[in-house]
C-alpha positions in Angstrom: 45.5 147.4 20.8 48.2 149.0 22.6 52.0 149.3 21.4 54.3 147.8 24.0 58.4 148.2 23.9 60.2 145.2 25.2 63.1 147.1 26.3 64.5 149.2 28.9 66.9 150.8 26.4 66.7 154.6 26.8 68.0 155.0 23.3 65.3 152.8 21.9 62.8 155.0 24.1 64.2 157.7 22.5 63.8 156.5 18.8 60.5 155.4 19.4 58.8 158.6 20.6 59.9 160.3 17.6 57.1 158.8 15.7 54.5 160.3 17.7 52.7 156.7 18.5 51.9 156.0 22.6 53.5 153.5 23.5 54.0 151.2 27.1 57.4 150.0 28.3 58.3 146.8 29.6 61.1 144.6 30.3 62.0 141.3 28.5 62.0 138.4 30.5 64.7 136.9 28.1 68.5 136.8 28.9 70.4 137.1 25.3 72.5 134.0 25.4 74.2 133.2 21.9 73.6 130.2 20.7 76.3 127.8 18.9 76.8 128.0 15.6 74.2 130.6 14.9 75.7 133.3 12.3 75.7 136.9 14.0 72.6 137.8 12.1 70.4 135.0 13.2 71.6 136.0 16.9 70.0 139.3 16.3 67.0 137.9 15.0 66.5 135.2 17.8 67.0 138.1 21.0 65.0 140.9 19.6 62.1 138.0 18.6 62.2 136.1 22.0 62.4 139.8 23.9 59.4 140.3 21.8 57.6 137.0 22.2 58.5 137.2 26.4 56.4 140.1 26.7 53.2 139.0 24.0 52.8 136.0 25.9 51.9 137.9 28.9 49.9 140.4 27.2 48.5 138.2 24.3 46.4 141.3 22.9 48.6 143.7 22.4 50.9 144.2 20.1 54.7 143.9 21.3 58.0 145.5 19.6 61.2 143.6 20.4 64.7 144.8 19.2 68.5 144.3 19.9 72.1 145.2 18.1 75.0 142.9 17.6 78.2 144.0 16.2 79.9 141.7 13.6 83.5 141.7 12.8 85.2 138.8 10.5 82.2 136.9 11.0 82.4 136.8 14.7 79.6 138.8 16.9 81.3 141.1 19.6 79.4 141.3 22.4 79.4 144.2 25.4 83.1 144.7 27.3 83.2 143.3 30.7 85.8 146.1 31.7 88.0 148.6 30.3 90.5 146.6 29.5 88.2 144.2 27.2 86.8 147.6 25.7 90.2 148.9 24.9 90.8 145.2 23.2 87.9 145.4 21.4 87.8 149.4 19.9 91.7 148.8 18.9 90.6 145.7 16.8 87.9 147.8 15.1 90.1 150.8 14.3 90.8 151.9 10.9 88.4 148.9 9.9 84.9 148.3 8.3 82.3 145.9 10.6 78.8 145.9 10.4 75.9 146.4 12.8 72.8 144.4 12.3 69.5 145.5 14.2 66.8 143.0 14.7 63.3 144.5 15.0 60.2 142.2 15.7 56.6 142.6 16.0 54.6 139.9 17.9 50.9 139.8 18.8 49.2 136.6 19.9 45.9 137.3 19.3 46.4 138.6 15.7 49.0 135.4 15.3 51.1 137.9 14.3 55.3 137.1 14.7 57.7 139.4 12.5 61.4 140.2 12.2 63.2 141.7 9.9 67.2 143.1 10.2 68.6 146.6 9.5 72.6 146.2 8.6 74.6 149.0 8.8 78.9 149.5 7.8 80.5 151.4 10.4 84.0 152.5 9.2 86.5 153.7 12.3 89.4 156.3 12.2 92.6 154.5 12.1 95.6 155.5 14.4 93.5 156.4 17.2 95.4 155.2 20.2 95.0 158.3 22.5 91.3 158.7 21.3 90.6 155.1 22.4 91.8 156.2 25.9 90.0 159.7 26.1 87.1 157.5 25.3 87.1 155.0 27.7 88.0 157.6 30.4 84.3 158.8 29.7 83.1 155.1 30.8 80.0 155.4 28.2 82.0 152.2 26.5 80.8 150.0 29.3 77.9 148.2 28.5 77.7 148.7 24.8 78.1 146.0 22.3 81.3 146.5 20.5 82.6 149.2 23.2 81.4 152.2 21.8 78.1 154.2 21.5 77.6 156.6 18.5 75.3 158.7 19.2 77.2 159.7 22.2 81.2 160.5 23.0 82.1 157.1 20.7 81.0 159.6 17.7 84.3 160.8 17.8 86.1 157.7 17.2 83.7 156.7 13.7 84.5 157.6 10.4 81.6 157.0 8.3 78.5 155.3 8.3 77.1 153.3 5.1 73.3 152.7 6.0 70.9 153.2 8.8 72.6 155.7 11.5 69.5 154.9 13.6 69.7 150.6 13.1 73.7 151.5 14.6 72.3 153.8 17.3 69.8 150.8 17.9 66.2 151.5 16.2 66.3 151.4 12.5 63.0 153.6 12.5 62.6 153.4 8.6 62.2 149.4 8.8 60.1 149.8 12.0 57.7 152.0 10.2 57.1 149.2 6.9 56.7 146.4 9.5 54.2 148.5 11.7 52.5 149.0 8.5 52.3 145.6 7.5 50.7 145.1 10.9 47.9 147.8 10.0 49.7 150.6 12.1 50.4 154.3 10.7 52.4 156.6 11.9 51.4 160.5 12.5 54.9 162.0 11.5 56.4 161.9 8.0 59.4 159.4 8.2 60.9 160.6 5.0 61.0 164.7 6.5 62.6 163.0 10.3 65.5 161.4 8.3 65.7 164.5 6.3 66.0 166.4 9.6 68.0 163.8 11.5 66.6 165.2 15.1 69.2 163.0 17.2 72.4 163.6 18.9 75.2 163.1 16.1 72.8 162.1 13.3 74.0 165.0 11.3 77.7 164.2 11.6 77.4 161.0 9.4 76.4 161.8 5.7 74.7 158.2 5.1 70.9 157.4 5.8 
């Protein structure tokens, strides 16, 4: 049974290969669409299952990892910035404030009837007062493309206070919660997931005191 990733997310590559397990990559054939009146966390649950499910119904024996990160913020989901000007809108309503990042991460195998998700939430705090940071930042362009404007593992480290939870579910791939469910599915891993969180071997990890 081969592990596939649903994903073209280099970050979630990334995490991934840190557990030492081979792995395939293939893109989703889902197009994350929110759906009315579904809370921010069932969103999550709903993309990273149907990028999941996309890719197990084309390969029905094999089993398929599908993930995704929404941003919540008073109880709305923010999604990814269209331009800069919606990404400057959007990091100056998150600075100097608390919102939470939820990370879906599901396993599906047909075969095995197997169809799993679980969610990895995370409290982000940002510096307040940040006005000229907010611009240095989005002069790097990295803000583009990322849900909620920012990306903390990379130049949007800078703007982040603290970090209550997963650092990993915010970066993308809560690796702790993807090791229990891969478990559950009869899947070890060869590396020690309690020494990798120990060593935090991923860009800013080590700047954010939380697990």
């Amino acid at each position: 049974m081969q592990l596939i990733l649903a994903s073209t997310s280099p970050r979630r590559r990334e995490l991934l290969a840190l557990l030492g397990l081979p792995f395939q990559i293939c893109a989703p054939d889902f197009e994350e669409q929110p759906v009315s009146g579904l809370t921010p966390i069932h969103q999550v649950r709903r993309f990273a299952q149907e990028k999941a499910r996309s890719i197990a119904r084309q390969q029905p024996e094999h089993l398929v990892l599908g993930s995704d990160t929404v941003i919540e913020l008073d109880g709305q989901m923010l999604g990814k910035p269209m331009d800069l000007n919606e990404a400057r809108g959007m990091l100056t309503k998150l600075a100097g404030r608390d919102h939470l990042v939820h990370t879906a991460v599901a396993l599906c195998c047909v075969t095995r009837h197997l169809d799993l998700v679980e969610v990895s939430t995370a409290t982000v705090h940002m510096k307040p007062d940040q006005a000229d940071g907010i611009e240095r930042y989005l002069a790097t362009g990295e803000s583009l493309g990322k849900a909620g404007a920012y990306s903390i593992q990379g130049d949007g480290g800078a703007l982040v206070e603290n970090v209550r939870g997963d650092y990993l579910g915010v970066v993308g791939l809560p690796l702790r919660l993807l090791v229990a469910l891969l478990a559950g599915a009869g899947i070890q891993v060869p590396v020690d997931i309690d020494a990798l969180y120990r060593e935090k071997p991923y860009p800013n990890w080590t700047r954010f005191a939380h697990d």
